[in-house]
N, C-alpha and C positions, 0 to 999 in steps of 0.2 A: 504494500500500500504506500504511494508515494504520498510525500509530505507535501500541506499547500504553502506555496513560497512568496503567495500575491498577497504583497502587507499593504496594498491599496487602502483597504476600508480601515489599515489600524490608523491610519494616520490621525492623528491628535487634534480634535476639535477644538475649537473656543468655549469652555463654560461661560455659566451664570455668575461673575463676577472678577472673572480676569482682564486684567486693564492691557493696556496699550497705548504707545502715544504717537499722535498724529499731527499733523501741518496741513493748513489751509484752513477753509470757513465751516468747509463741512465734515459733520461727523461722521465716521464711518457707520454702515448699518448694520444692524443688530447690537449697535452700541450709544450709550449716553454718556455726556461731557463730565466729566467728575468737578462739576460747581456749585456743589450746594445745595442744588435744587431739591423742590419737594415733589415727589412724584407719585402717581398710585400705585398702593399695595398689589391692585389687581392688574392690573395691566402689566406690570411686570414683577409677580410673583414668581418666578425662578431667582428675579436678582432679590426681593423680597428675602427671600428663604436662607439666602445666602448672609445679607449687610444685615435684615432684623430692623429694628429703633436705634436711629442714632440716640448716643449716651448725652447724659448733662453734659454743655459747653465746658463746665469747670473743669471735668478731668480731660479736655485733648487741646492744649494749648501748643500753641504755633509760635517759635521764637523769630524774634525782625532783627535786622539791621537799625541799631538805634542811631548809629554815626558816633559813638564815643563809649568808651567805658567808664568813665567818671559816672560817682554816685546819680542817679535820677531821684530828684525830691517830691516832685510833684508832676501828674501827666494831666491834662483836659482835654476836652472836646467843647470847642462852641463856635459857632458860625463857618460850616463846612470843615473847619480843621480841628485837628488835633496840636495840642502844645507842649513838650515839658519844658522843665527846668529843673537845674543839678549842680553841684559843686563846682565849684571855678568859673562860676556861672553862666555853665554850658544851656545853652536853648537848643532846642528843634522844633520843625515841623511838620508836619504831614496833612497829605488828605487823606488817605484810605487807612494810617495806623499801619502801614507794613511799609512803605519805600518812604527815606524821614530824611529829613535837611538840615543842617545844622547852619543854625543863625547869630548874628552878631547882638550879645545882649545890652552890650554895653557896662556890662557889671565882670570884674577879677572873683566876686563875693559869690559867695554861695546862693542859690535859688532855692528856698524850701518850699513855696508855696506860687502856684500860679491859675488865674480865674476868669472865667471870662463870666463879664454879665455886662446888660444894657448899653451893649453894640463896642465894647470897649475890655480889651488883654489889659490886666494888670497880673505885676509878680512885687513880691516881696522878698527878704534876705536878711544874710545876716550886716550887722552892723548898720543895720534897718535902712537897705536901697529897698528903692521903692521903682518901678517906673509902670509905664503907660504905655499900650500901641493897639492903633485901629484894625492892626494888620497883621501881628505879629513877627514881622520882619521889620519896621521901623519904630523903635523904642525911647522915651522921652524920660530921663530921670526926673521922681518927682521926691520933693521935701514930706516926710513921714512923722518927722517930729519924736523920734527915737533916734539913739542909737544901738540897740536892743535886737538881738535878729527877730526878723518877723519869722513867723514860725507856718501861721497859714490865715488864709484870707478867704473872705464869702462876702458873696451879695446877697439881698433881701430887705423887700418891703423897701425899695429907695433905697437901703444905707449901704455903704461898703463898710468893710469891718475888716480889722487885722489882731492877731494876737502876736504876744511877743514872749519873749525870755522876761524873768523879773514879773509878769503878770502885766505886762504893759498890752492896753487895748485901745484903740483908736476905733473912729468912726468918719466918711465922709459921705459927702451924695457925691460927689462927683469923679472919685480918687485921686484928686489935685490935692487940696485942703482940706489938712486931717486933723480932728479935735481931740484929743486924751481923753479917756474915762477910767471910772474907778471898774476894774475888774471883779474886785470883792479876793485878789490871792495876789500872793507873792511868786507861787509856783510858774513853772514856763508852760505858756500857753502853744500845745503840739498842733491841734485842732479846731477850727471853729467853722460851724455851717448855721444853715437857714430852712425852716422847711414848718409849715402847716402853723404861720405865723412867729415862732417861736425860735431866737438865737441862740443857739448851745455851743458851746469850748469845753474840751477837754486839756489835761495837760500834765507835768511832772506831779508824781506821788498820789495817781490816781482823781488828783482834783476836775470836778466837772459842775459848769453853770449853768443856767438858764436863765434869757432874759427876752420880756415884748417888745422892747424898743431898743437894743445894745446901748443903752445908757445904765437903764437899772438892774442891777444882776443879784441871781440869788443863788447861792453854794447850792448841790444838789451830793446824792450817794450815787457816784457812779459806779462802785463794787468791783474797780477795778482800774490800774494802774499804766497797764501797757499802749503804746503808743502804736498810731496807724498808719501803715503805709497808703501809698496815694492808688485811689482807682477809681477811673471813669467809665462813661458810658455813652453810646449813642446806638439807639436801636437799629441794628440788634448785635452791636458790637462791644462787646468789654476791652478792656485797656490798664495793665497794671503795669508799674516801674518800682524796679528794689533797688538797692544800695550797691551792688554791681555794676549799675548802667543796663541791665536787660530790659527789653519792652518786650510784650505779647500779648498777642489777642485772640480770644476765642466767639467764637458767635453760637448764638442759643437761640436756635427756633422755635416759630411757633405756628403747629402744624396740627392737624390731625391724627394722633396717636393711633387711632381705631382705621384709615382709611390712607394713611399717609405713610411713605417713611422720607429719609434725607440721602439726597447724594452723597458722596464725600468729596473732599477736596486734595489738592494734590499741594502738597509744603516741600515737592521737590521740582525746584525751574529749571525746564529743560528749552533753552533757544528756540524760541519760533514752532512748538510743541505743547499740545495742550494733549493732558491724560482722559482717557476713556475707560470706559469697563462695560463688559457683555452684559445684558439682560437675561 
């Protein structure tokens, strides 16, 4: 009995979830773009079976090119861009949070805190520089009335607000012209925001306030000491920066769990190549 020697039919098919990368506009067929997309369970139930639910954004984070390794102190997002600012006080920018520019801050001083509200970048620092820009590429030193590093800054309800080292807090409407208030601490003030009327600071030895108007402040039990690293947002992108100079972003859909699932994305760039995977 002769043996059959025609490995024709073995030849190796494409499954349900083997990628490939390709050039040009179009996708190959029997294949989808690996971008993210939300697509139906039913309709392609082989890749279904295979990918499942994509997982919470938190656990698959994507590291960028931040343009520096100096400490990052604070990252934002407001008005199409993204901002940090870092020790030696390094700036960047971005639009998308992954490809970042590094900018002339105009400060040697450290950046710990940077904010955007009412059409207007301001950053704070140590030895309390302050500045100002419409743009984030062109920055205007402005008088803060400390020497004190500013530690972190918020807008709300009209006021800008800064905390400092020493329990030092300032208030302006416009971030030009800043008035001293009483903090109610001596401790350094790490944190301070805005939200559902009400201005809260956290800061050294667990201290944490609350005030209606960042004039009048009232000690609260924050139950805890530790201080916060900086993290923004813009739907449906997160954005964090540590004390390495790392930047990354994960994005968290929102989809139909019961009828839906998620493409994935490709965190390796391949020249003029965009990645696929079979259905």
């Amino acid at each position: 009995m002769s043996k059959n020697t025609d490995f024709t039919n073995e030849i190796t098919q494409p499954v349900s979830g083997e990628t490939i990368y390709y050039t040009g506009t179009t996708t190959p067929s029997g294949y989808l773009t690996c971008n993210g997309s939300i697509v139906s369970q039913t309709t392609y139930a082989g890749l279904y079976s295979v990918l499942g639910l994509y997982e919470d954004g938190f656990d698959n984070w994507t590291f960028r090119n931040s343009q520096t390794t100096s400490q990052i102190n604070s990252v934002i997002y407001g008005s199409s861009l993204y901002v940090y600012g870092g020790n030696g006080g390094v700036l960047g920018t971005s639009t998308d949070a992954i490809t970042w520019t590094a900018r002339t801050s105009g400060t040697a001083s450290n950046i710990n805190s940077v904010i955007y509200a009412n059409s207007l970048y301001v950053y704070g620092g140590n030895g309390g520089v302050l500045a100002t820009s419409t743009d984030a590429i062109t920055w205007t030193a402005r008088t803060s009335g400390t020497t004190s590093a500013i530690g972190s800054l918020t807008y709300g309800n009209g006021l800008y607000v800064y905390g400092a080292t020493g329990g030092r807090l300032a208030t302006s409407t416009d971030a030009i012209t800043w008035t001293a208030r009483t903090s109610g601490t001596a401790s350094q003030i790490n944190s301070i925001t805005y939200g559902n009327g009400l201005y809260v600071y956290g800061g050294n030895n667990g201290v944490l306030a609350t005030s209606t108007d960042a004039i009048t402040w009232t000690i609260k039990n924050s139950r805890s000491g530790a201080s916060i690293f900086s993290v923004t947002y813009n739907n449906p992108t997160y954005v964090y920066a540590n004390f390495t100079g790392t930047i990354a972003t994960t994005t968290k859909y929102t989809y139909n769990s019961a009828t839906e699932f998620v493409l994935p994305t490709s965190s390796i760039q391949v020249s003029g190549a965009k990645l696929a995977i079979k259905t």
